[in-house]
C-alpha positions as CSV (number, residue, x, y, z in Angstrom):
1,X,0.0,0.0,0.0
2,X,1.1,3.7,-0.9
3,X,2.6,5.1,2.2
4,X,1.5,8.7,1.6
5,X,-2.8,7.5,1.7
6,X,-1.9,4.9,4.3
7,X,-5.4,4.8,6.7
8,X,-5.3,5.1,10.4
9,X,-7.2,2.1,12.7
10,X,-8.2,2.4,16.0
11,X,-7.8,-1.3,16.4
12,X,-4.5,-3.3,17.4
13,X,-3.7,-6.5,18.5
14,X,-4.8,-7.6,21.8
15,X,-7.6,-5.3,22.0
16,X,-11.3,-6.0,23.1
17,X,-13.8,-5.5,20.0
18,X,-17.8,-6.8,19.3
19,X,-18.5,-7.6,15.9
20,X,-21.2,-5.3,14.6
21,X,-21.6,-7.3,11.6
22,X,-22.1,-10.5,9.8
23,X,-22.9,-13.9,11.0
24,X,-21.0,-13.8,14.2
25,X,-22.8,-10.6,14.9
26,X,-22.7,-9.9,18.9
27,X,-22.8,-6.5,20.5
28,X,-23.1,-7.7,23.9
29,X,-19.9,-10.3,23.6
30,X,-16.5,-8.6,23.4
31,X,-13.8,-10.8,21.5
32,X,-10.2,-10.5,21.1
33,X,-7.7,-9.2,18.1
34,X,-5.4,-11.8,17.1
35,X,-3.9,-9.9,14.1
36,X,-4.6,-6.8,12.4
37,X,-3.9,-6.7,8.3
38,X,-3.2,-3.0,7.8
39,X,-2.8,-3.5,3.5
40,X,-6.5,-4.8,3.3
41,X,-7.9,-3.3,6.0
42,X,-9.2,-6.6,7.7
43,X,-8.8,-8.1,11.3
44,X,-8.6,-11.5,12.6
45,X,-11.0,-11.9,15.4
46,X,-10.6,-14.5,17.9
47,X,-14.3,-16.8,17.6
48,X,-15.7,-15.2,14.6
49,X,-15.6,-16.2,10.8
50,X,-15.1,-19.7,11.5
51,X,-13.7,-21.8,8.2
52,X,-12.6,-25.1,7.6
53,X,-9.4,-25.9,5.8
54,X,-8.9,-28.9,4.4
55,X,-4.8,-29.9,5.2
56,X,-2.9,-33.1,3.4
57,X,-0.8,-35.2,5.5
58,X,2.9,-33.1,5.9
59,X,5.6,-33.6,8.1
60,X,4.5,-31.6,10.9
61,X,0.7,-32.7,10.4
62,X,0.8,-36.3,9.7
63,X,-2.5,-37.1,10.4
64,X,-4.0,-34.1,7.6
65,X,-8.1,-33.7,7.6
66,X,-10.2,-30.8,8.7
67,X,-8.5,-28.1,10.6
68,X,-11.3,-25.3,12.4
69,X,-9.9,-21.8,11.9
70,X,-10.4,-18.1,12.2
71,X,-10.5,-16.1,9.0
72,X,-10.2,-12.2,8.3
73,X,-13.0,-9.8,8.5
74,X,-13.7,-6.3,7.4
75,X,-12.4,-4.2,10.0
76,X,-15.4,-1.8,9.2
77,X,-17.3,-5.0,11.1
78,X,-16.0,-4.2,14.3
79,X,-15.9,-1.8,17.1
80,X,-13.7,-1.6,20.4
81,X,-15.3,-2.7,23.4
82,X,-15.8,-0.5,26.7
83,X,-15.2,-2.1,30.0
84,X,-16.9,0.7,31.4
85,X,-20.0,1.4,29.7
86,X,-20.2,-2.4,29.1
87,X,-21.1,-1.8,25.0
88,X,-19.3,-0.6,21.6
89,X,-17.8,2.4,21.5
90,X,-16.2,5.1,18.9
91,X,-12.9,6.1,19.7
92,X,-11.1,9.7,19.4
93,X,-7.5,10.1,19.4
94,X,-6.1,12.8,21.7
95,X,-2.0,13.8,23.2
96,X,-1.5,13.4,26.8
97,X,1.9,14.0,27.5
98,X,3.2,14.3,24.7
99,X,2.0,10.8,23.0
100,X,-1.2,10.0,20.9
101,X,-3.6,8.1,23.3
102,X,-6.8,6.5,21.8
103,X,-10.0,7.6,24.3
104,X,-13.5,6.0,24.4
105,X,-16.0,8.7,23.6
106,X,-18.4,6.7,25.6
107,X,-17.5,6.9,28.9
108,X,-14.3,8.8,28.6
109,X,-11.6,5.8,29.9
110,X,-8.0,5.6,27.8
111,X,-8.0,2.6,25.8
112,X,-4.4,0.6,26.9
């Protein structure tokens, strides 16, 4: 991706988000980031978008079969959970001592 239109997420890894949309559609279940894919704009969300991949017999797997997954999801499809206010929240970015801090408009905590 071009560096100089590169977007700006308010997700990382690690954090606490519902999924808003799709099948695995919860707002009242927060769910972890395993891995954010900044090029495509997609986040892999720990319990949600479930696939099945079909694996042949290798060195490390020698058994093969049906191996239960998580795939990517738009990261449009998901907001960051506050602890707080106990729901889905939009975040604002703000400078506390001189670093860029991301803050839950909802009920005002710092997201860590």
């Amino acid at each position: 991706m071009n560096n100089r239109f590169k977007p700006k997420y308010n997700i990382k890894k690690g954090d606490q988000v519902v999924v808003i949309a799709g099948d695995d559609k919860d707002l009242k279940k927060p769910r972890t980031v395993l891995e954010v894919i900044l090029e495509k704009g997609r986040v892999v969300v720990e319990g949600a978008n479930i696939i099945t991949k079909h694996t042949k017999p290798s060195a490390q797997n020698t058994k093969g079969g049906l191996i239960k997954r998580e795939a990517s999801i738009n990261i449009s499809n998901v907001m960051l959970w506050d602890a707080k206010a106990g729901a889905a929240t939009k975040v604002k970015r703000d400078r506390q001592e001189g670093k860029l801090v991301r803050i839950a408009k909802k009920s005002g905590e710092v997201i860590k």
